[in-house]
KOLDO-842326 format. One record per atom (N, C-alpha, C, CB): residue in three letters; y, x, z. Coordinates in pm, whole numbers, padded with zeros to 5 digits, always signed. Glycine has a CB too. Example, Ala and Ser with C-alpha at 12.3 -4.5 7.8 and 13.67 -1.06 7.14 Angstrom:
<recs>
ALA-00569+01319+00780;ALA-00450+01230+00780;ALA-00330+01320+00780;ALA-00447+01131+00905;SER-00225+01285+00708;SER-00106+01367+00714;SER+00003+01290+00787;SER-00060+01408+00572;
</recs>
This chain:
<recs>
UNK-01394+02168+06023;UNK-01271+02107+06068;UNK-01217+02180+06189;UNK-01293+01959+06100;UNK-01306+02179+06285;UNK-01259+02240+06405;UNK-01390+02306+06444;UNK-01193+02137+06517;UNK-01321+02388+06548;UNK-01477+02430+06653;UNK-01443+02414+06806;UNK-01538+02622+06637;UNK-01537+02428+06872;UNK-01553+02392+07036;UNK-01472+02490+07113;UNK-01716+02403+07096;UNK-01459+02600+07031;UNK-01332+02713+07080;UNK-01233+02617+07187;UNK-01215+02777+06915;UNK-01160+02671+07262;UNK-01031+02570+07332;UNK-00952+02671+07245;UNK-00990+02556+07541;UNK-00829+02621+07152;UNK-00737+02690+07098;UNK-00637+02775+07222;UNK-00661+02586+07006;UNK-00556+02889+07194;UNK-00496+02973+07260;UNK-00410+02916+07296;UNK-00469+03071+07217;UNK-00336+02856+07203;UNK-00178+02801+07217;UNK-00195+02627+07208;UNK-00062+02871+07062;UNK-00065+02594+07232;UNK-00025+02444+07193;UNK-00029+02431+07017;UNK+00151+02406+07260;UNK+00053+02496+06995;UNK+00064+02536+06855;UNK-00064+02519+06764;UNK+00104+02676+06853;UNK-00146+02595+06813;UNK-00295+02615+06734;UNK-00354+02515+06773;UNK-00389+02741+06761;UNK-00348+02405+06889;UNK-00403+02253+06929;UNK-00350+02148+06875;UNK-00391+02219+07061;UNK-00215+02179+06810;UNK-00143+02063+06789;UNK-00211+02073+06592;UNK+00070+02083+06843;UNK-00236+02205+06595;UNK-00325+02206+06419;UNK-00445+02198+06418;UNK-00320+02333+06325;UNK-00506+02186+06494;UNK-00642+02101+06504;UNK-00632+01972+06512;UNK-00722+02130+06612;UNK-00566+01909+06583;UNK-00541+01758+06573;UNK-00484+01706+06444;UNK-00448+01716+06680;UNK-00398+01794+06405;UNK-00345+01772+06255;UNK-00423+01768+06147;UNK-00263+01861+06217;UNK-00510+01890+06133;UNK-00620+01857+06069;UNK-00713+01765+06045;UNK-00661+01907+06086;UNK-00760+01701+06196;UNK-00839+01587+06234;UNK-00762+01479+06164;UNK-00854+01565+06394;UNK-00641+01465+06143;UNK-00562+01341+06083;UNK-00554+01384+05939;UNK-00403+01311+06151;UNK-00580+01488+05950;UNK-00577+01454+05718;UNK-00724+01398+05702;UNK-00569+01664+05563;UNK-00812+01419+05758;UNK-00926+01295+05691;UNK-00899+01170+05802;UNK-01134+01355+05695;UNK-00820+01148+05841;UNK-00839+01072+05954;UNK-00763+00933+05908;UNK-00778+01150+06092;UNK-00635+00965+05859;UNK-00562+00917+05785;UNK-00622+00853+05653;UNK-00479+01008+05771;UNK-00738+00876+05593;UNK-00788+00814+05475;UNK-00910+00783+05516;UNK-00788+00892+05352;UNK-00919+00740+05596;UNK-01090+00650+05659;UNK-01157+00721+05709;UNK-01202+00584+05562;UNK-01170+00853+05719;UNK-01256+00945+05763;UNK-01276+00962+05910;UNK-01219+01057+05710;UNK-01327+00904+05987;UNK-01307+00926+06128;UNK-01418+00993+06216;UNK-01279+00800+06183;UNK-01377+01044+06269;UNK-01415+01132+06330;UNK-01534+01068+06419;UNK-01304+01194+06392;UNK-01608+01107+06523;UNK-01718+01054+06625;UNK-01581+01075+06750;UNK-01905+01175+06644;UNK-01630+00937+06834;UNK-01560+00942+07030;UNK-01585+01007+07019;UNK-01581+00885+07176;UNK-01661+01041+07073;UNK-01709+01205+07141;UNK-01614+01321+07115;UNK-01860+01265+07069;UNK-01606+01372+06984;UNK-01587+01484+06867;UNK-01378+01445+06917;UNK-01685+01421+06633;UNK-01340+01363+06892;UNK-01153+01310+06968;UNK-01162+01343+07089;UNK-01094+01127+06978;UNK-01277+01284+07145;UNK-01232+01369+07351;UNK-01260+01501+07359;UNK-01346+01310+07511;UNK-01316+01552+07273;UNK-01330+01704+07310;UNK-01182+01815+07258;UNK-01487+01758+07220;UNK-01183+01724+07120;UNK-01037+01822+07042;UNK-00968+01742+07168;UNK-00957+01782+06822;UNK-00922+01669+07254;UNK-00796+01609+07300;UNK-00791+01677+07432;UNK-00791+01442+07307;UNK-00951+01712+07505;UNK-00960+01805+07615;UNK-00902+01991+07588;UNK-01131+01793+07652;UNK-00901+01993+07444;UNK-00872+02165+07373;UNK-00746+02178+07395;UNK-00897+02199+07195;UNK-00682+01995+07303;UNK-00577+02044+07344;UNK-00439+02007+07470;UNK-00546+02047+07238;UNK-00574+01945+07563;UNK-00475+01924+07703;UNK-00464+02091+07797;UNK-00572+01776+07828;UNK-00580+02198+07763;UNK-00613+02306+07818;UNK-00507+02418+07753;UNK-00767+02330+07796;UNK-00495+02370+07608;UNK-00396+02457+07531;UNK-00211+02442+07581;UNK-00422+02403+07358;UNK-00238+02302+07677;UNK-00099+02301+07731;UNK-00039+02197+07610;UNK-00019+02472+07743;UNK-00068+02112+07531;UNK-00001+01993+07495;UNK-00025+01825+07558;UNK-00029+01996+07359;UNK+00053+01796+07567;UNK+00086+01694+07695;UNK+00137+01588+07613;UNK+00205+01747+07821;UNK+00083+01475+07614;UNK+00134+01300+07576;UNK+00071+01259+07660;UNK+00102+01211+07433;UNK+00125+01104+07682;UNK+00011+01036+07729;UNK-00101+01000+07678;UNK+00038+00952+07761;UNK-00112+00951+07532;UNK-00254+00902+07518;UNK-00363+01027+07490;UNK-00259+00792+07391;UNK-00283+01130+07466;UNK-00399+01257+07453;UNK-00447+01265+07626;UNK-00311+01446+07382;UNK-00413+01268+07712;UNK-00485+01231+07861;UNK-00526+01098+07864;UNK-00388+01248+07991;UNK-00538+01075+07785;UNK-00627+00890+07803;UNK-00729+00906+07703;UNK-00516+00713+07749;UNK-00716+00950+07587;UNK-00836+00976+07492;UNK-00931+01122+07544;UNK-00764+01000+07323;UNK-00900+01204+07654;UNK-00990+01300+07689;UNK-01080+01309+07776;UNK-00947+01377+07708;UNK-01012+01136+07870;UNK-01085+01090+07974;UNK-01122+00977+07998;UNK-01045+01112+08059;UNK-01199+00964+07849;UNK-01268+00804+07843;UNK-01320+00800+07892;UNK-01325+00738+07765;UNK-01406+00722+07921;UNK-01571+00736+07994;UNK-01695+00653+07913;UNK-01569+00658+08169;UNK-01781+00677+07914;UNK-01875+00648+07839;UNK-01855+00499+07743;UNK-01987+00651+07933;UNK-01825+00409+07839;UNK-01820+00232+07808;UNK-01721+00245+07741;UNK-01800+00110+07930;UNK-01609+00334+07727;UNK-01460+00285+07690;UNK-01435+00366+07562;UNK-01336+00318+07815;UNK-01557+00461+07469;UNK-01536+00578+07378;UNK-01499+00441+07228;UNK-01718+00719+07365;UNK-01529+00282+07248;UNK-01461+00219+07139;UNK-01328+00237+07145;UNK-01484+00086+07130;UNK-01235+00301+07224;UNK-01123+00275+07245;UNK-01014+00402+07146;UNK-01119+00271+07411;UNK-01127+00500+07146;UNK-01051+00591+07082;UNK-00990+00631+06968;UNK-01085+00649+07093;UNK-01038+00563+06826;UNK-00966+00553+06715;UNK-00810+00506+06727;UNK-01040+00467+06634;UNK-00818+00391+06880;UNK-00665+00319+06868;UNK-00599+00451+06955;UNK-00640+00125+06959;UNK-00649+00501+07073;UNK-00592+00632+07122;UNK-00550+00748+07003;UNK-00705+00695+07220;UNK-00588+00756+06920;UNK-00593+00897+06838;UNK-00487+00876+06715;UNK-00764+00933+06771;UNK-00503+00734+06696;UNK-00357+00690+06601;UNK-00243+00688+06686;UNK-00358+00532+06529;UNK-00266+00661+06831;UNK-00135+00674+06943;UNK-00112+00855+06945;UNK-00191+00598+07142;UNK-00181+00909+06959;UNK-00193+01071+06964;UNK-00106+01114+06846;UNK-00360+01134+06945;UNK-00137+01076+06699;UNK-00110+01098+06596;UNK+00082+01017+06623;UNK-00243+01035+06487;UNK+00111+00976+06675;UNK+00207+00933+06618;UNK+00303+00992+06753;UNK+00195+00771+06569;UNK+00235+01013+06864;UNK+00301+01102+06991;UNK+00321+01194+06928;UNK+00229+01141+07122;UNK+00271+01280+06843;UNK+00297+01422+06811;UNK+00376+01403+06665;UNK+00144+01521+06804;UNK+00391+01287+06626;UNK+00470+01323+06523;UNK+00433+01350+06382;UNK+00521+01416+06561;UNK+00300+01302+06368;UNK+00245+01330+06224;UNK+00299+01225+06113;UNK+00078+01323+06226;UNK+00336+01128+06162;UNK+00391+01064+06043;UNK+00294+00999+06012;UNK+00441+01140+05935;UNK+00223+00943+05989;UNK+00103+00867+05859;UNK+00012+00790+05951;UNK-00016+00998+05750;UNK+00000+00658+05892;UNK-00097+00585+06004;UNK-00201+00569+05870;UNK-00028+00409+06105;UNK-00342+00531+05930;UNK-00464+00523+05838;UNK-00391+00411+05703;UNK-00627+00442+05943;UNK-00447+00438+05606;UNK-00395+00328+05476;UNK-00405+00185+05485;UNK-00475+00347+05348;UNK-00472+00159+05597;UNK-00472-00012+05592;UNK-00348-00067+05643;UNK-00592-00084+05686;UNK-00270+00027+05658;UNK-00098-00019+05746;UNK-00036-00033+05595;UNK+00014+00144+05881;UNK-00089+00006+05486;UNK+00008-00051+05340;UNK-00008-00147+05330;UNK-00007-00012+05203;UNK+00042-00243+05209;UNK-00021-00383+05188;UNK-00079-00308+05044;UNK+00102-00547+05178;UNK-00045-00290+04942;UNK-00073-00230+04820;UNK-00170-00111+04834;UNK+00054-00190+04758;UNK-00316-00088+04774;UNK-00385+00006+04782;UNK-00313+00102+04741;UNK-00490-00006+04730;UNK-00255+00098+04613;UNK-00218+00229+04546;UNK-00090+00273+04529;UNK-00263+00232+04428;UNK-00006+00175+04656;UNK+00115+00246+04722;UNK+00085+00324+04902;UNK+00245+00105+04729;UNK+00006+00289+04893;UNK-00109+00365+05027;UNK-00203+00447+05009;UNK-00196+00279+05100;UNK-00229+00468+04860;UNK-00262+00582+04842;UNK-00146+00705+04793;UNK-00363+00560+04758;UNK-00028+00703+04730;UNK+00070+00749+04694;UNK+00135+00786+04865;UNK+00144+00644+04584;UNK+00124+00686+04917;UNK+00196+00719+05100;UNK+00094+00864+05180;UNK+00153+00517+05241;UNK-00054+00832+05129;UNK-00143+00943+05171;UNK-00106+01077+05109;UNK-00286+00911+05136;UNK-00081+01070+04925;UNK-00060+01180+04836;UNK+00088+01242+04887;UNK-00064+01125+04669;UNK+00196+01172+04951;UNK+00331+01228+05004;UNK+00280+01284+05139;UNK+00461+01108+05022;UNK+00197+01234+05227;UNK+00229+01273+05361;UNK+00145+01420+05345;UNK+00175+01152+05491;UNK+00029+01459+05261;UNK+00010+01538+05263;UNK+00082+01678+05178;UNK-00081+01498+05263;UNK+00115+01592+05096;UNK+00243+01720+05031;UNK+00350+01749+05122;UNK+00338+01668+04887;UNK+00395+01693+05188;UNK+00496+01737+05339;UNK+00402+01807+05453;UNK+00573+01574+05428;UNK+00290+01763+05484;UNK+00192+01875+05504;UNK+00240+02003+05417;UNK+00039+01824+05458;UNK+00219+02043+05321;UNK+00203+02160+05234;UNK+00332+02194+05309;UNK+00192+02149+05052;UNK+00485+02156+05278;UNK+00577+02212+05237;UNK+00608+02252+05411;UNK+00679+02122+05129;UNK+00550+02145+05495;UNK+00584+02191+05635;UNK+00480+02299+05688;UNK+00585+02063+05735;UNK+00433+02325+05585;UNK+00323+02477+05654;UNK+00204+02430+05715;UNK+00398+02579+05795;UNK+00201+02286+05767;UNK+00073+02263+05815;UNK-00061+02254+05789;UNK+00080+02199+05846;UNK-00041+02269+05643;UNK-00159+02227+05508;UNK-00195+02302+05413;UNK-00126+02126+05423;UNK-00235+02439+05440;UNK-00294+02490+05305;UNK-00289+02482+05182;UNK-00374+02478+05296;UNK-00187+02516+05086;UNK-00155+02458+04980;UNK-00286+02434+04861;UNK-00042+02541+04935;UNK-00352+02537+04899;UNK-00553+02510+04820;UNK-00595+02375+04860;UNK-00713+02634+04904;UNK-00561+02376+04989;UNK-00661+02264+05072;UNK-00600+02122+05040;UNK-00660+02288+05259;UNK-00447+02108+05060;UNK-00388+02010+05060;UNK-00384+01962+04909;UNK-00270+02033+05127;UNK-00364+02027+04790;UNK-00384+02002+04603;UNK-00515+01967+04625;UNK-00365+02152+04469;UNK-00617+02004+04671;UNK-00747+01961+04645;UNK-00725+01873+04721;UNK-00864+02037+04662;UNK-00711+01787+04851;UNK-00691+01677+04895;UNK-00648+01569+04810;UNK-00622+01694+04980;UNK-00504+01611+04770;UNK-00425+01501+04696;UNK-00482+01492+04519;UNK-00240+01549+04709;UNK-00592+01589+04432;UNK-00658+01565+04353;UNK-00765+01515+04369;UNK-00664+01634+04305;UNK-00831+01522+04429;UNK-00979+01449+04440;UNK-00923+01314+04533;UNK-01124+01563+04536;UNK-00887+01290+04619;UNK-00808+01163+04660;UNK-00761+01089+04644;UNK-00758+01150+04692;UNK-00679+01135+04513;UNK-00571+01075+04499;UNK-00574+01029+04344;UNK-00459+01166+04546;UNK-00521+01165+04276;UNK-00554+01165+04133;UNK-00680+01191+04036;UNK-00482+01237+04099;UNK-00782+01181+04103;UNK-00885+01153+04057;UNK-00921+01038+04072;UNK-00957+01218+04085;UNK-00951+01011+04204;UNK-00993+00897+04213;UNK-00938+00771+04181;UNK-01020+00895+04302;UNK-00792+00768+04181;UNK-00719+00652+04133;UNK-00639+00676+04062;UNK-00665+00582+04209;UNK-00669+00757+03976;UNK-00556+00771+03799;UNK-00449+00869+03862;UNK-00444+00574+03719;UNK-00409+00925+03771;UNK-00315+01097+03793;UNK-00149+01012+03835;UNK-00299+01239+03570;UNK-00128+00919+03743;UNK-00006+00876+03766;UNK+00150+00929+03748;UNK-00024+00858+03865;UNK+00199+00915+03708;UNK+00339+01049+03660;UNK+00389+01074+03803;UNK+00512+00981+03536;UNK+00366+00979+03922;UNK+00404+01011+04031;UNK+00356+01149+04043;UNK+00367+00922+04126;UNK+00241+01235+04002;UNK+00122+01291+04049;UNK+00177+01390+03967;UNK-00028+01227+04034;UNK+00230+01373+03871;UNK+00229+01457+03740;UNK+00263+01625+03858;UNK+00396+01389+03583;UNK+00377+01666+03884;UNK+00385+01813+03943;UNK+00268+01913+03991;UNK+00459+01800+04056;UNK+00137+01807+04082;UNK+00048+01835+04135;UNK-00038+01848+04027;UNK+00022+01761+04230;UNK-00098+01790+03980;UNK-00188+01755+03872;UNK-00152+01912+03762;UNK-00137+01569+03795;UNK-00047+01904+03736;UNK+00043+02009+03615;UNK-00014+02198+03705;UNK+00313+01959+03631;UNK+00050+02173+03832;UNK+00015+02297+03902;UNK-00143+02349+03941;UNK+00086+02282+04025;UNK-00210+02241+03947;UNK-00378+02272+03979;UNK-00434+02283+03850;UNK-00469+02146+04066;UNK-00335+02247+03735;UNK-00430+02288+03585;UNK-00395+02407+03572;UNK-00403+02209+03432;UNK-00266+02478+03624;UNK-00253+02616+03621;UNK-00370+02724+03642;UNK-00163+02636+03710;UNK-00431+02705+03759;UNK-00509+02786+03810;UNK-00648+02746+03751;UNK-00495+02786+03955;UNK-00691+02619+03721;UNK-00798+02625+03656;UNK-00838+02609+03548;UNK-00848+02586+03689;UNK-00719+02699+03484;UNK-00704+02718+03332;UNK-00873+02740+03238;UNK-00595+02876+03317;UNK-00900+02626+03118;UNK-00983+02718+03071;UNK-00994+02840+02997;UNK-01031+02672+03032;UNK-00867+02862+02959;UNK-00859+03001+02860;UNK-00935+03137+02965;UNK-00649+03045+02814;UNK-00938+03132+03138;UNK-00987+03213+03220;UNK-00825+03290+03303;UNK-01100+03319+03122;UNK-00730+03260+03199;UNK-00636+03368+03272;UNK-00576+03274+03408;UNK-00489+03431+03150;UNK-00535+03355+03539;UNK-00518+03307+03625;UNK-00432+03402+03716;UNK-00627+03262+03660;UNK-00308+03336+03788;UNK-00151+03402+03847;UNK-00232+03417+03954;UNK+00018+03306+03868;UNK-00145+03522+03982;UNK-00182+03615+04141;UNK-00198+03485+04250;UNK-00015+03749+04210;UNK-00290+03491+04332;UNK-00283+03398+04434;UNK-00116+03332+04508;UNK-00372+03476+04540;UNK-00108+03482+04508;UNK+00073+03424+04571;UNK+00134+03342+04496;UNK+00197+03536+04582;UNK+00145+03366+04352;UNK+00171+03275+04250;UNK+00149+03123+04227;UNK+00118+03323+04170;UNK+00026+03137+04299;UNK-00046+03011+04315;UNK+00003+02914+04424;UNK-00185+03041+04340;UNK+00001+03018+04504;UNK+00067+02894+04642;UNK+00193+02861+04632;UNK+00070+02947+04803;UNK+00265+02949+04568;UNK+00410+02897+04549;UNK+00434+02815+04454;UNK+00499+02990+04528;UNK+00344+02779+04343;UNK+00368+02677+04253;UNK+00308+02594+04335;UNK+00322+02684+04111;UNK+00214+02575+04377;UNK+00140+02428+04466;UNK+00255+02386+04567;UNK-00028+02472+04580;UNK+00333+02460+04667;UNK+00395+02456+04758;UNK+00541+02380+04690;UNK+00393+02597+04824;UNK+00565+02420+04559;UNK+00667+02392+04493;UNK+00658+02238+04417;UNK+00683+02507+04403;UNK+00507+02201+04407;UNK+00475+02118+04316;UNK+00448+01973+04463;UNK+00324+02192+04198;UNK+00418+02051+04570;UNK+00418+01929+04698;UNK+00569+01917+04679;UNK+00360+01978+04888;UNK+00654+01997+04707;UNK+00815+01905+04713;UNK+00866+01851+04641;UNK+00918+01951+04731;UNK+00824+01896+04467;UNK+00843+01776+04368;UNK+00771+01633+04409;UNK+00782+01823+04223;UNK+00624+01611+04490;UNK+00541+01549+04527;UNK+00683+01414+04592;UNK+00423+01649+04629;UNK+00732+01498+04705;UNK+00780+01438+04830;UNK+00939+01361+04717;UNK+00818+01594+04996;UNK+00987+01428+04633;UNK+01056+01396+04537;UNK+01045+01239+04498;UNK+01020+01484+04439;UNK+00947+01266+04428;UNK+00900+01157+04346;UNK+00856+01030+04368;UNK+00823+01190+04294;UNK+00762+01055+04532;UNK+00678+00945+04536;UNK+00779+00905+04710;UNK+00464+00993+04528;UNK+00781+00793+04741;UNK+00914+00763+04781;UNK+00817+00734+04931;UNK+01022+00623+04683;UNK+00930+00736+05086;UNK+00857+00716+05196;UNK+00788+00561+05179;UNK+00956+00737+05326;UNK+00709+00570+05287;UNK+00641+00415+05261;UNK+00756+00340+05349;UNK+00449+00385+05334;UNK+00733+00160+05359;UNK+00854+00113+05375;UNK+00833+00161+05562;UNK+00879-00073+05310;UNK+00950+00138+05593;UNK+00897+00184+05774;UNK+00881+00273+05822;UNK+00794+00159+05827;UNK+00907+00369+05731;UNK+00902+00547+05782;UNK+01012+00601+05803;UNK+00844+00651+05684;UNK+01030+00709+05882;UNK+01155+00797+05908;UNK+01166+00869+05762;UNK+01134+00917+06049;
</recs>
């Protein structure tokens, strides 16, 4: 996910934290500890909110505090997506997870390998493909064709990259979103 590196830039801190929120965003949470250190990377890298200086300088008694700091972090910087228990419907909160990360893809922040394998094993595997799904689903059978033949990598990211904005298309903001 990350390493203990302090990133160079704001830029490269503000994508470590981003990262930290694509599993973060679907239950996956991170250790206190493991949030005050990315939030110390990226107060050194020169990105500035308030709760990222409140989640870097917890102190021992207060590290329960930081999941609610790191969803404040997450939403200071603009990621869009709060963990899935903010849906009422599981599997319109999972469709809200399968969009925010396809706007990941299309906004560059998300690896288009990384982010299709997110939103397939996440999403459309685990809870039925769905025609919402259909673009994604259609583009990752491309590449793991069984006949063996397989498009130039570039090929690849541009259909995945193409198949997240059909994604963002289809499957609609959750209610309460910009």
């Amino acid at each position: 996910m990350t390493t203990n590196e302090a990133p160079g830039t704001a830029a490269e801190a503000v994508r470590e934290l981003r990262e930290i929120a694509h599993w973060w965003v679907d239950g996956r949470h991170a250790e206190p500890e493991f949030l005050m250190q990315a939030a110390l990377r990226a107060l050194a890298a020169g990105v500035d909110t308030p709760s990222l200086w409140h989640l870097a300088w917890l102190l021992g008694g207060e590290q329960d505090q930081a999941p609610g700091l790191f969803d404040r972090v997450m939403d200071e910087l603009g990621f869009g997506l709060h963990p899935l228990g903010d849906h009422g419907d599981y599997w319109q909160g999972r469709l809200a997870l399968a969009r925010w990360w396809a706007a990941e893809i299309v906004g560059g922040w998300l690896d288009p390998f990384e982010g299709a394998g997110l939103i397939i094993e996440n999403v459309a595997e685990a809870y039925g493909e769905g025609e919402e799904l259909a673009p994604m689903v259609e583009a990752v059978a491309v590449y793991t064709s069984p006949d063996g033949s397989q498009p130039a990598p570039d090929d690849i990211t541009a259909r995945l990259t193409r198949a997240a904005g059909e994604l963002l298309v289809r499957i609609p903001p959750p209610p309460g979103s910009s």
